[in-house]
C-alpha positions as CSV (number, residue, x, y, z in Angstrom):
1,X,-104.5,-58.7,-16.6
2,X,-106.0,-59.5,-13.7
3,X,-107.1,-56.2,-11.8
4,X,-108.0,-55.3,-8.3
5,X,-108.2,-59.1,-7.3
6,X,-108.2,-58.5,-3.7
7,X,-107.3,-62.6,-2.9
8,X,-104.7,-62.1,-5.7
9,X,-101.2,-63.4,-4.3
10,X,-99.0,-63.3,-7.5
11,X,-97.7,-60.5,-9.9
12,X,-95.5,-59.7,-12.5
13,X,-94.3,-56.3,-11.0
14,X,-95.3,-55.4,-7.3
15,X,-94.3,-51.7,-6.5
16,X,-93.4,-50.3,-3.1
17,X,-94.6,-47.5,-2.9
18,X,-97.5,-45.2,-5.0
19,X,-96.1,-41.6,-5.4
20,X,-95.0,-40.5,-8.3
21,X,-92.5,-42.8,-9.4
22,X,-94.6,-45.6,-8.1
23,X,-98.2,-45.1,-9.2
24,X,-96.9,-44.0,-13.1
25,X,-94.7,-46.6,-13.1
26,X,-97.6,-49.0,-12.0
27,X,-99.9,-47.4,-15.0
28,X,-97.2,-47.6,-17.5
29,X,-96.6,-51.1,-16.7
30,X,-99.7,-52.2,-16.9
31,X,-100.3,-50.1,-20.1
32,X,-97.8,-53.0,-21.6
33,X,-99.3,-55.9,-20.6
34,X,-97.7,-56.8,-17.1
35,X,-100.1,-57.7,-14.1
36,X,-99.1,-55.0,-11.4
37,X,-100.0,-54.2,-7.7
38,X,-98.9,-50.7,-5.8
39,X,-98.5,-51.9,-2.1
40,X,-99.1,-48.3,0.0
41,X,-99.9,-47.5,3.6
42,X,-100.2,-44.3,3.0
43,X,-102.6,-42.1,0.2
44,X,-102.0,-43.1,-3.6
45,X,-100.1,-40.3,-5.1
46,X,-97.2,-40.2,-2.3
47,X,-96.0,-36.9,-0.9
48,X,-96.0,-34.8,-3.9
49,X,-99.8,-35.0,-4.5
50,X,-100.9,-35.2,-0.8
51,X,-98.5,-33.1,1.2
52,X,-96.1,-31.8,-0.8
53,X,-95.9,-30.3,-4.6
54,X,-99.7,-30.2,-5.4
55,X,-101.3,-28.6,-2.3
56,X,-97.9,-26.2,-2.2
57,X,-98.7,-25.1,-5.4
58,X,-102.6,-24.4,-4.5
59,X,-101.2,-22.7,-1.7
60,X,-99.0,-20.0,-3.6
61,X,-101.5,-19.8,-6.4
62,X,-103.5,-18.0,-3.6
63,X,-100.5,-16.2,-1.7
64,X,-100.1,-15.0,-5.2
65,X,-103.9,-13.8,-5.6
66,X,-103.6,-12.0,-2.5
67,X,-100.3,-9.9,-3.6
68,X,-102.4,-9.0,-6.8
69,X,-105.4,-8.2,-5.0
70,X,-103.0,-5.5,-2.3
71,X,-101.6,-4.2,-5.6
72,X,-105.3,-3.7,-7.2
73,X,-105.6,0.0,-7.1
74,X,-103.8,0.0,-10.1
75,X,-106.3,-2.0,-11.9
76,X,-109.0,0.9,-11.3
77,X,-109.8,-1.4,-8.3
78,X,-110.4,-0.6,-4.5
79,X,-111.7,-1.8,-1.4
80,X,-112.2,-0.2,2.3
81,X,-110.1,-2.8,3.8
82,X,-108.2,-5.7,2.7
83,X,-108.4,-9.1,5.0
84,X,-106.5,-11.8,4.3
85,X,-107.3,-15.6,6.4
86,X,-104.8,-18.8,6.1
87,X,-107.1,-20.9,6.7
88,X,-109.4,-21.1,3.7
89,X,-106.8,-21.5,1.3
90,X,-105.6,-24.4,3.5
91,X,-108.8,-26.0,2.9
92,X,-109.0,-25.3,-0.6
93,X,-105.6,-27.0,-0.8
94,X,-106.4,-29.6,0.9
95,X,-109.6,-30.3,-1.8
96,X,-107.3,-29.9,-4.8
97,X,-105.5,-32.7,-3.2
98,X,-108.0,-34.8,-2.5
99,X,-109.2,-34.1,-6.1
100,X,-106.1,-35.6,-7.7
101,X,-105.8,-38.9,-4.9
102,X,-109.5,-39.6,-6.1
103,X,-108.0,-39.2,-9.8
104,X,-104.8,-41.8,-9.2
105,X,-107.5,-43.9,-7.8
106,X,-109.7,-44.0,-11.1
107,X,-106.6,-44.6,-13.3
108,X,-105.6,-47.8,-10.9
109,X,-109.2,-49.1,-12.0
110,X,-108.6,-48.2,-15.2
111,X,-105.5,-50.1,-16.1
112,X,-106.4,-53.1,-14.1
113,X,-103.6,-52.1,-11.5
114,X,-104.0,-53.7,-7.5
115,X,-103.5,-51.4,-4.8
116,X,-102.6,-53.5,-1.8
117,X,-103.0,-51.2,1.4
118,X,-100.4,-51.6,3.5
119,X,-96.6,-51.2,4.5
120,X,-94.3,-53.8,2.6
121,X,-91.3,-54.5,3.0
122,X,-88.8,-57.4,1.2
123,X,-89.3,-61.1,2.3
124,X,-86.9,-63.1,0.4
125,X,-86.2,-63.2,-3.2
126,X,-89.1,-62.6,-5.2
127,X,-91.5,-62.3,-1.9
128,X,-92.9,-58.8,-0.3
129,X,-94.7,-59.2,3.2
130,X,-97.5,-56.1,3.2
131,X,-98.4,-55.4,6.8
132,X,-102.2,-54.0,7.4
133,X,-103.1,-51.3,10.1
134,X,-104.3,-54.3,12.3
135,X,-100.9,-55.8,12.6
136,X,-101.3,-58.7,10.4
137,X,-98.9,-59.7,7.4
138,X,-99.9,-60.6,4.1
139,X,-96.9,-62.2,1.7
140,X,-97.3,-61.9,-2.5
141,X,-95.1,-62.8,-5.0
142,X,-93.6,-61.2,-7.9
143,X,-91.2,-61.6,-10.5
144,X,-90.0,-58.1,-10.6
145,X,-90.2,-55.7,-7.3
146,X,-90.0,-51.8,-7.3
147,X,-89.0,-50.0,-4.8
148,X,-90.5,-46.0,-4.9
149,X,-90.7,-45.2,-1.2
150,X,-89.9,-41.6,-1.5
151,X,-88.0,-39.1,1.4
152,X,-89.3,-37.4,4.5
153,X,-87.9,-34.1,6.0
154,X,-84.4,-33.9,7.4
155,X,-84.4,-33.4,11.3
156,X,-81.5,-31.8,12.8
157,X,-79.7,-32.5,16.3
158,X,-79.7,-28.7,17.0
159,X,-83.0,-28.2,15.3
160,X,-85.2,-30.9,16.4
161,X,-89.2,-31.2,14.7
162,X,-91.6,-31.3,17.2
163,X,-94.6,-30.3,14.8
164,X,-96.2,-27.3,17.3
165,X,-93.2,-24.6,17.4
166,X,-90.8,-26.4,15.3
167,X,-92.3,-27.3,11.8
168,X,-91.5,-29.7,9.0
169,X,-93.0,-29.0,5.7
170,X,-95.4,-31.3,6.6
171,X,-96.6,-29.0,9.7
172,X,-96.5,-25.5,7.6
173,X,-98.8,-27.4,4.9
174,X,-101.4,-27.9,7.1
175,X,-101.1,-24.8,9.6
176,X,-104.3,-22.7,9.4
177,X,-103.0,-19.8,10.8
178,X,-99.8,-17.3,9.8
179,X,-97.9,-17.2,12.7
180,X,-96.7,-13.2,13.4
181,X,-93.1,-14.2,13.1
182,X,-91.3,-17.2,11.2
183,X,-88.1,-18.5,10.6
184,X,-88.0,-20.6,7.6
185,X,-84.1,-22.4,8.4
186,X,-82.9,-23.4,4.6
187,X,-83.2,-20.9,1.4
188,X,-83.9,-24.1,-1.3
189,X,-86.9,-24.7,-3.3
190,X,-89.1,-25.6,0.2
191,X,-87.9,-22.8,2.6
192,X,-88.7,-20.2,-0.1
193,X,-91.9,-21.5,-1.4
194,X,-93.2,-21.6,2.6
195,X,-91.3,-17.8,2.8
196,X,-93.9,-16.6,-0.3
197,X,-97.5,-18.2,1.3
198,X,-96.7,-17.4,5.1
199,X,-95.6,-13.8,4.0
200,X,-98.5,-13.2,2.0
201,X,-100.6,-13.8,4.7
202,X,-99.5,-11.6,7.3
203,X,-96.3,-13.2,8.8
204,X,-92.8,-11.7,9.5
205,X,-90.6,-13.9,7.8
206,X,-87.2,-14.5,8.4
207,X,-85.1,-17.1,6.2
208,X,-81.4,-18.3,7.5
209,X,-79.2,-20.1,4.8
210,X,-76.0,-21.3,5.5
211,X,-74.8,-21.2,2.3
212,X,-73.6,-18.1,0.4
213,X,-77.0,-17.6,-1.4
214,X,-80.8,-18.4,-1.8
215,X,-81.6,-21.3,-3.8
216,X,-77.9,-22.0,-3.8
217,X,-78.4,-24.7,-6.6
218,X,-79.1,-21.8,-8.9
219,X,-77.2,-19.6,-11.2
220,X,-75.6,-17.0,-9.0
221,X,-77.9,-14.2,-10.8
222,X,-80.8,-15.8,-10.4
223,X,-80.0,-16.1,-6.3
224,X,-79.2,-12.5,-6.3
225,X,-82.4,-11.2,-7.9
226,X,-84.7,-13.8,-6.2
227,X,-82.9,-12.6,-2.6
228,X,-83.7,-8.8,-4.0
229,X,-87.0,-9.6,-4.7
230,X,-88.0,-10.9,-1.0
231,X,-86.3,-8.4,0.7
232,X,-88.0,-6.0,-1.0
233,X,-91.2,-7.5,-0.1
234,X,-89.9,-6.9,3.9
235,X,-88.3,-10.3,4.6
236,X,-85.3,-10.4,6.2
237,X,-82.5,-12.8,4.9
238,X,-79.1,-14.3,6.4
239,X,-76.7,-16.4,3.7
240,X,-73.8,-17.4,5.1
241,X,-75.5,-18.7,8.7
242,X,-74.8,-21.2,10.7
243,X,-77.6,-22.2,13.5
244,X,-76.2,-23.0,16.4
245,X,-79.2,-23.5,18.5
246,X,-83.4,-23.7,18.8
247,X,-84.7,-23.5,22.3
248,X,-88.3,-24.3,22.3
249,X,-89.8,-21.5,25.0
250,X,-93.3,-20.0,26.0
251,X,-93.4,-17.5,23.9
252,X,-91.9,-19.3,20.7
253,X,-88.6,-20.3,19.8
254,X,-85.0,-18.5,20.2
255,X,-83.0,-19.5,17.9
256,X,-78.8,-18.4,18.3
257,X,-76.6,-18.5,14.9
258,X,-73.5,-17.2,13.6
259,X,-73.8,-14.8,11.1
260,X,-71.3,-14.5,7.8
261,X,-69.4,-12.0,9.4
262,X,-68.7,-14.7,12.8
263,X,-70.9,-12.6,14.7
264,X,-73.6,-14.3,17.1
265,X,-77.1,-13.7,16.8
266,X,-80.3,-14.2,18.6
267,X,-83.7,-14.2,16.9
268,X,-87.1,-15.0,19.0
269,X,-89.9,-15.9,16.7
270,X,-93.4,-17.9,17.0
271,X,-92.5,-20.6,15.4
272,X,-89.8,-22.1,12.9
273,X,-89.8,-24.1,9.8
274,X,-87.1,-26.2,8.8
275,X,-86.4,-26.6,5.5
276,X,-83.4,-28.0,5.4
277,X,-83.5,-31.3,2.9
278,X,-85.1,-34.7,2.7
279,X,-83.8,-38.3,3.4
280,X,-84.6,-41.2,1.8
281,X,-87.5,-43.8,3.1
282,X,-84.8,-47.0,2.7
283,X,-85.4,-48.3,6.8
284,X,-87.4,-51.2,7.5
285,X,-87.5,-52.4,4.1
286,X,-85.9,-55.7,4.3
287,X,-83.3,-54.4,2.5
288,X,-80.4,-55.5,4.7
289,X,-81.8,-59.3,4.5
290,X,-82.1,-59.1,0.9
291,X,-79.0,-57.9,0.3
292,X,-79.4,-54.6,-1.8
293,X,-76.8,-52.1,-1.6
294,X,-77.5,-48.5,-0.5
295,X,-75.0,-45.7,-1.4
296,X,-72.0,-44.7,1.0
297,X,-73.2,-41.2,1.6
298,X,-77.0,-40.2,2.0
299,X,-78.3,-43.9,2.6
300,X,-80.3,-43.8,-1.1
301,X,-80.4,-47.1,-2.7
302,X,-77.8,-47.8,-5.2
303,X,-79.1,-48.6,-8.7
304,X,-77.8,-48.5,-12.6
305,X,-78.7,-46.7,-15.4
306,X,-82.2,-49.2,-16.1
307,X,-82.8,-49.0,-12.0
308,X,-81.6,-51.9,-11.3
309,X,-80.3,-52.4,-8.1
310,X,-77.3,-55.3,-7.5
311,X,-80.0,-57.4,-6.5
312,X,-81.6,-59.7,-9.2
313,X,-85.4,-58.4,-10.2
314,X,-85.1,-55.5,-7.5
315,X,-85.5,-51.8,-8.8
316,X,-85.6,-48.8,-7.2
317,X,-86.7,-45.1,-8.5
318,X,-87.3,-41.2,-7.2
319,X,-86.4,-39.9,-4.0
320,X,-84.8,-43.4,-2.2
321,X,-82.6,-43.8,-4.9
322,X,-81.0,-40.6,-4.6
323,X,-80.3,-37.9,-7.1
324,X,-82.5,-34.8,-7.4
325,X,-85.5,-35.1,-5.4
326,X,-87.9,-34.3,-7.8
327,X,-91.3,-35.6,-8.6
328,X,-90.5,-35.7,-12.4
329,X,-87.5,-37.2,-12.3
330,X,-89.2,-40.1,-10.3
331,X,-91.9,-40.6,-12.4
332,X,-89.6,-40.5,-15.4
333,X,-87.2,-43.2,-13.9
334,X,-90.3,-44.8,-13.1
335,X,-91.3,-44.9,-16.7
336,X,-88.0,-46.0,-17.8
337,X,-87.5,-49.2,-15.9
338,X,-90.7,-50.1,-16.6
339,X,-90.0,-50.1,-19.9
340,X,-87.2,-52.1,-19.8
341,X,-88.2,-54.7,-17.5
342,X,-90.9,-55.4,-20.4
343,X,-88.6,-55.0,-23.5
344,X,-89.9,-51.4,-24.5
345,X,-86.9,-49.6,-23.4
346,X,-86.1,-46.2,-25.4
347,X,-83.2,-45.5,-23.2
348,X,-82.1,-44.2,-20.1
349,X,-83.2,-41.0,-18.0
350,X,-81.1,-38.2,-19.3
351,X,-80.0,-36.5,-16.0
352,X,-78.5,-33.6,-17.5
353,X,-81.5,-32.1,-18.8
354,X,-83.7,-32.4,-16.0
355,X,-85.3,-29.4,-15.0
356,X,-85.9,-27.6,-11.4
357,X,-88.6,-25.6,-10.9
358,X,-89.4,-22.9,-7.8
359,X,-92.7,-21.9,-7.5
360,X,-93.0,-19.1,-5.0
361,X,-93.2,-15.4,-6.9
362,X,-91.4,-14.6,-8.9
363,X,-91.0,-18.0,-10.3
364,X,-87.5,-19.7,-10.7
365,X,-87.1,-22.5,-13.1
366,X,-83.6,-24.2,-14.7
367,X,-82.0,-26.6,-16.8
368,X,-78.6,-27.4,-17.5
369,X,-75.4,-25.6,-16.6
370,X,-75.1,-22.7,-14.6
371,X,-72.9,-20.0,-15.8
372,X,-70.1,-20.8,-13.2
373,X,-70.3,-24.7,-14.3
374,X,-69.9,-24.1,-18.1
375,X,-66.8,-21.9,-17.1
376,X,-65.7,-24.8,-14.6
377,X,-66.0,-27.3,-17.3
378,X,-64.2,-25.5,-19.7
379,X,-66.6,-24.5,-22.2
380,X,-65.9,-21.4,-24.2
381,X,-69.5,-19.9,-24.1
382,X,-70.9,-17.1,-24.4
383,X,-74.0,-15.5,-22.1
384,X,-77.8,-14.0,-22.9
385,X,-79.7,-12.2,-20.7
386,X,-83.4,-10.8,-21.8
387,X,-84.8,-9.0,-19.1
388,X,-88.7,-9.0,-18.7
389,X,-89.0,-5.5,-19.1
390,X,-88.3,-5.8,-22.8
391,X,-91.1,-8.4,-23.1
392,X,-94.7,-6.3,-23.9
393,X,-96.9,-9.2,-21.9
394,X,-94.8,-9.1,-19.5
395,X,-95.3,-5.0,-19.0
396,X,-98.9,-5.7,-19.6
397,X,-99.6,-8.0,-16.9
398,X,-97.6,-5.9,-14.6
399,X,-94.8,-8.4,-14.0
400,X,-91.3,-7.6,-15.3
401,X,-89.3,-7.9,-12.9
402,X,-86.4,-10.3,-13.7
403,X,-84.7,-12.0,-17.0
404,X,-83.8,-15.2,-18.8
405,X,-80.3,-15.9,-19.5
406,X,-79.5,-18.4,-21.8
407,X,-75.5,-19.9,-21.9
408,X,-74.4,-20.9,-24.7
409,X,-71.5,-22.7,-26.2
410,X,-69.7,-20.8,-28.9
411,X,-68.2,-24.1,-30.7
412,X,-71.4,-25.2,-31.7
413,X,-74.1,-23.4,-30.3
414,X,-75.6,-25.3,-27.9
415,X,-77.9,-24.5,-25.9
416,X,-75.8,-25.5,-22.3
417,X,-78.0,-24.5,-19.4
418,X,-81.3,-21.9,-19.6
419,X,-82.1,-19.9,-16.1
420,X,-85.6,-17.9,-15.6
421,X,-86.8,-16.0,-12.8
422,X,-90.3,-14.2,-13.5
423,X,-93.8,-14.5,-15.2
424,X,-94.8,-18.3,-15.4
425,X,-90.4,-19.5,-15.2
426,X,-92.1,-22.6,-14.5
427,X,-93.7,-23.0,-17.9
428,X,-91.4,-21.7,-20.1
429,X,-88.1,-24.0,-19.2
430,X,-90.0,-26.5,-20.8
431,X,-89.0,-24.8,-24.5
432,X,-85.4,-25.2,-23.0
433,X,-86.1,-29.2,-22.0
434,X,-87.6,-29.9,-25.6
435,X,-84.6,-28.0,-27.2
436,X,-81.7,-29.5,-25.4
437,X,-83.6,-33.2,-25.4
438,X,-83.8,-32.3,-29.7
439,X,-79.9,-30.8,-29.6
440,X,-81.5,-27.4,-31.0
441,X,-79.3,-24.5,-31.4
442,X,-79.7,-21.9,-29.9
443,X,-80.3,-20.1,-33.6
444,X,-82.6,-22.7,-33.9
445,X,-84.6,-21.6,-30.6
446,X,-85.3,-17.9,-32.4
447,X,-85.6,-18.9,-35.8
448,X,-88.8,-21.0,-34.4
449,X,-91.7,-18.7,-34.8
450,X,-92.8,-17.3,-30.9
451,X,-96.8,-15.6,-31.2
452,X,-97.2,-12.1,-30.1
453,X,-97.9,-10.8,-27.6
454,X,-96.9,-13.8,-25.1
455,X,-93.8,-14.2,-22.8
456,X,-92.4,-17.0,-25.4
457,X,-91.4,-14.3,-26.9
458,X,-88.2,-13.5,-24.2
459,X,-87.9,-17.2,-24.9
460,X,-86.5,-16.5,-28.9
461,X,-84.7,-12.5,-27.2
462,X,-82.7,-14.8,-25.1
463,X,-81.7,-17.1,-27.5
464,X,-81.0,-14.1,-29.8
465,X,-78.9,-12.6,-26.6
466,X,-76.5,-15.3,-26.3
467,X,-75.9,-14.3,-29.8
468,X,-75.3,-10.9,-29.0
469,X,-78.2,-9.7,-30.8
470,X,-81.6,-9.3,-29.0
471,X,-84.0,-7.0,-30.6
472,X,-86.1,-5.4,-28.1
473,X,-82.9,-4.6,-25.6
């Protein structure tokens, strides 16, 4: 391999793009012996590490510490007076970020993997043209292109971004100040994550969905108790809203929406997040020239089980080629084609076992089938529920609010879809992953050993609930 050879015009795999399904794909490329260069404008480690999943994460790890700290009496603990700032928990984001960049960095120079700065785009089969910061064009070969160039936040005609009142996710991540009031627009993953930190820290929050429930990809459970939860921490939640209307004014933003009852409503807050989805990075890539096919709805590029797209030696992975937007499930396609391309393939991404993950408090994490999509499907199952107060850790760490619920398919006993809201959700699923990726019963998932005392434990009650027979309940 090669390696970092600035003057270097010729590759065997040249990816566009270097967040997560880029920059692992890159490494695990070069890991089997192909000569590889990540062309990015932009910081290695794409959104998720810079402005998106890893500084979000830093952020609620300290909404979370200040929650703790208000609830410290408890703990034999108090203070005179409790101040909370935004801004130095921005910062420290912001350094756990940095942190990682530096990291993705290292492992380029590790594996002997280029990173060409710039934005590239397709030139012609074979052929990407990187263009610099300066406005001049570079043009490097390759027998195999990838193209990772991730999503950006949704704008809406009605609900336009303007990055001072109205925010992106982009904007809240680097706000260093709670506003007083907030309207997060859109209950997914984002809009509740951004609900948790600006909460925490002194703001009024309000969240509009215009579904019939937060986190509407959830089980219908899990929505309910995650909606009980943050109203009982004092938010103020609307499902079943539709937003008419965001007038930008002096004094904030007034935003008019139908209700779920048809009634119209007028809120006035500081300022307003929307949260309301992502859409794919697949402009100005050459990709009209070159001939590659994007999908009818949602503009993602269109690609096969290996990534390949229609056009010969062209792959795409993560966020622009549609399905979940997830960071793991980019770099696992990443991963995959990779693989293939060099003759190591061990099959294709299993997209029924992929796993979603909230982070805000309490945690939310799933895999598989909700309860209503078993029934849909026409499974005869049969449904767990463990609820945390039955788990001793759980008590002990003074977090038990919520369950697991475990769905189960009588025929054989599989394991068809595992839902968690509580303690460390976002660890735990991960049992769930390994046993549905192994075919594990869900006898199998309590007869293996769980230690004591330790949240696993609810893991193997679960499992032992879809059997109708939890211990500890």
């Amino acid at each position: 391999m090669a390696g970092n050879d600035k003057n270097k015009k010729s590759f065997d795999l040249l990816m566009i793009g270097g967040g997560p399904g880029g920059y692992v794909a890159a490494i695990r490329a070069a890991q089997l012996g192909l000569d590889v260069a990540c062309v990015e404008t932009e910081k290695l480690g794409g959104v998720c590490l810079n402005i998106g999943c890893i500084p979000t994460k830093a952020l609620l790890t300290s909404a979370l510490l200040v929650n703790e700290v208000k609830d410290a009496k408890k703990h034999g603990i108090s203070m005179a007076e409790l101040s909370v700032d935004l801004g130095p928990a921005q910062e420290r984001s912001r350094k756990v970020a940095d942190q990682l960049n530096r990291g993705v960095t290292m492992l380029f120079k590790k594996n002997k993997v280029t990173h060409i700065e710039g934005y590239g785009r397709l030139a012609g089969k074979g052929k990407v043209e990187v263009e610099t910061g300066d406005g001049s064009t570079s043009t490097y070969e390759a027998k195999h292109i990838l193209l990772a160039t991730g999503s950006r936040p949704r704008s809406l005609p009605f609900l336009e971004i303007d990055g001072e009142k109205i925010w992106s996710s982009d904007d809240a991540l680097f706000a260093k100040e709670a506003p007083g009031t907030l309207a997060i627009v859109g209950a997914g993953a984002i809009g509740m994550e951004f609900a948790d930190i600006f909460e925490a820290y002194g703001s009024k929050v309000t969240i509009l969905e215009a579904l019939d429930r937060v986190l509407p990809v959830e089980d219908k459970d899990i929505s309910a108790q995650m909606e009980k939860a943050f109203k009982k921490r004092g938010m103020d939640i609307h499902t079943g809203a539709r937003l008419e209307k965001a007038e930008p004014g002096k004094k904030g933003v007034t935003l008019t929406f139908k209700d779920k009852k048809g009634e119209t409503q007028t809120l006035t807050v500081d300022r307003v997040l929307s949260a309301v989805g992502r859409i794919p990075n697949t402009e100005d890539l050459g990709l009209d020239k070159a001939g590659v096919k994007l999908t009818e709805r949602g503009n993602f590029i269109e690609v096969d089980q290996w990534m390949r797209t229609n056009v010969e030696g062209v792959y795409a992975v993560g966020d622009c080629a549609g399905g979940p937007l997830l960071a793991h499930k980019a770099s696992h396609e990443g991963i995959v084609c990779v693989e293939k391309i060099a003759g190591e393939a061990h099959g294709p991404v299993d997209y029924a076992n992929i796993p979603n993950c909230t982070y805000c408090h309490p945690e939310v994490a799933s895999v598989g089938l909700t309860e209503e999509q078993a029934r849909e499907q026409g499974h005869d199952i049969e449904v767990g529920k463990f609820p945390w107060v039955g788990n001793g850790r759980a008590l002990a760490h003074g977090d038990a609010d919520g369950f697991i619920k475990v769905i189960r398919d009588k025929k054989y006993s599989e394991i068809l879809g595992a839902h968690i809201i509580g303690p460390h959700a976002t660890e735990l699923i991960a049992e769930f992953v390994l046993g549905r990726h192994l075919e594990s019963t869900v006898e199998e998932m309590e007869k293996a050993i769980h230690p004591h005392p330790t949240l696993s434990e609810a893991v193997a009650e679960a499992a032992l609930a879809a059997l109708g027979r939890p211990i500890h309940i």
